[in-house]
N, C-alpha and C positions, 0 to 999 in steps of 0.2 A: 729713070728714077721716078719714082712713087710722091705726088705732090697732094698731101691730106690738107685740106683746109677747115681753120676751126675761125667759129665766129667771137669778137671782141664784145664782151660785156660789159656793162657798169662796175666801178669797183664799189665793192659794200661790204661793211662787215660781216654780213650773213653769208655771202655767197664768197666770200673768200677763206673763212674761217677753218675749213679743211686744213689749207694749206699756210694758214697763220693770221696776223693779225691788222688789220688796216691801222695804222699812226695817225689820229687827229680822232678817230671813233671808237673811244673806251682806251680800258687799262694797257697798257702792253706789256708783257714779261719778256725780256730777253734773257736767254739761256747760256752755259758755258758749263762744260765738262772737263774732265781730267784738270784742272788745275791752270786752264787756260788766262789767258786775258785780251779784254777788248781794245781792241784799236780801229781809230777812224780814221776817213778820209774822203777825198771828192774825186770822183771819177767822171769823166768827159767822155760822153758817148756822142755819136755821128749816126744818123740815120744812113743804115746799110741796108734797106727795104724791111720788109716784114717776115722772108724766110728763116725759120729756124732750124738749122741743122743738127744744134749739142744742144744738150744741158747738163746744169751738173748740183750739187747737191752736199751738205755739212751735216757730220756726222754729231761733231763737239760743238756745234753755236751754232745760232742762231744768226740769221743777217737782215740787220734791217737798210731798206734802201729809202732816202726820202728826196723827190726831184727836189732841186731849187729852183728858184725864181717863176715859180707858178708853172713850171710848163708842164703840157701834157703828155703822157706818156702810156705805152704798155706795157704791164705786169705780165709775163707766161710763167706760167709754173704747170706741174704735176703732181700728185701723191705722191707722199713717202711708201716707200716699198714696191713699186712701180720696176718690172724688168726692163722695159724696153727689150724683149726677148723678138717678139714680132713686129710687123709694122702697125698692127690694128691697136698695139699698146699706145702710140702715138695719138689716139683719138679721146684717150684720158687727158691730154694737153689742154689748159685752159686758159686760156687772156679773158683778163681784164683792163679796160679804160680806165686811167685816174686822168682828174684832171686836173690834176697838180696842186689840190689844196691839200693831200692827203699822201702820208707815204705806208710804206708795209714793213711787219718784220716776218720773215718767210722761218716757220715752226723748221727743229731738227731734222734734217734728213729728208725733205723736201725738194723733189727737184725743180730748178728755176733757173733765167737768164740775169741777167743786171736789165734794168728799165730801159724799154727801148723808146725811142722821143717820137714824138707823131712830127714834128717838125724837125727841121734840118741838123739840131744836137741841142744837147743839152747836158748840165753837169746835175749829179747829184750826190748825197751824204750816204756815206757807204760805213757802216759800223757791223762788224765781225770779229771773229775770235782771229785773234794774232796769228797762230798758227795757221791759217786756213790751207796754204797751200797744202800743208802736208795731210789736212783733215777731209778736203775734196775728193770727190767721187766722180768719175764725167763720162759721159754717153755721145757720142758723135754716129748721130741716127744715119747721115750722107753714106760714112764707113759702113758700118754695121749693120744697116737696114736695107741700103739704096733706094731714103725715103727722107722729105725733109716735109717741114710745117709750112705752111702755110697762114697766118694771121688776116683775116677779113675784116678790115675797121665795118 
């Protein structure tokens, strides 16, 4: 298996902007299509190391995720429009460091994971279009590639 390593950056408005909008640094627009509606919630993640095998992506909303209680975490995402056809597409993968004063809403069609914790877990505020299961898109690079990510804090 194919182990590509991409380095972890600062998160900043500038440099995440591609892929949508930092929460805490300017305006934010969340999106919703077809007639949708948003729903929230808190999701509980556990540090399962930094390999990433999937991501996946919303066609109708937007999703914004914001850590709680300060901690810090990593943002990976990719371009929208993005095949993942080869494994050198996996080099378009990007993390970014928050350090938890700040959350994201990740633009339509965007491929991305849920925030992963630099520390042992962490919960965070997850607001998305209601439908999403049926709106998701998902790429399992392990399957289809026999290639995962790597994340270099």
């Amino acid at each position: 298996m194919e182990v590509i390593q991409i380095k972890a950056e600062p998160l900043t408005s500038e440099a995440f902007q591609p892929f949508g909008q930092v929460i805490g640094q300017g305006e934010i627009s969340l999106a919703l299509r077809n007639g949708e509606q948003f729903r929230m919630g808190i999701i509980h993640q556990r540090n399962n190391g930094y390999q990433i095998n999937h991501m996946n992506f919303h066609r109708n909303s937007t999703q914004a995720l914001v850590p709680l209680e300060g901690k810090a975490c990593l943002v990976v995402v990719a371009p929208p429009g993005l095949t993942f056809n080869e494994a050198s597409d996996l080099k378009q993968v990007k993390a970014f460091l928050c350090d938890g004063s700040a959350g994201i809403n990740i633009g339509l069609n965007t491929w991305h994971q849920a925030l992963l914790p630099i520390g042992p877990d962490m919960k965070m505020l997850n607001v998305q279009g209601a439908n999403s299961r049926e709106d998701t898109e998902s790429c399992n690079f392990e399957r289809t590639l026999d290639a995962v990510i790597e994340v270099v804090l």
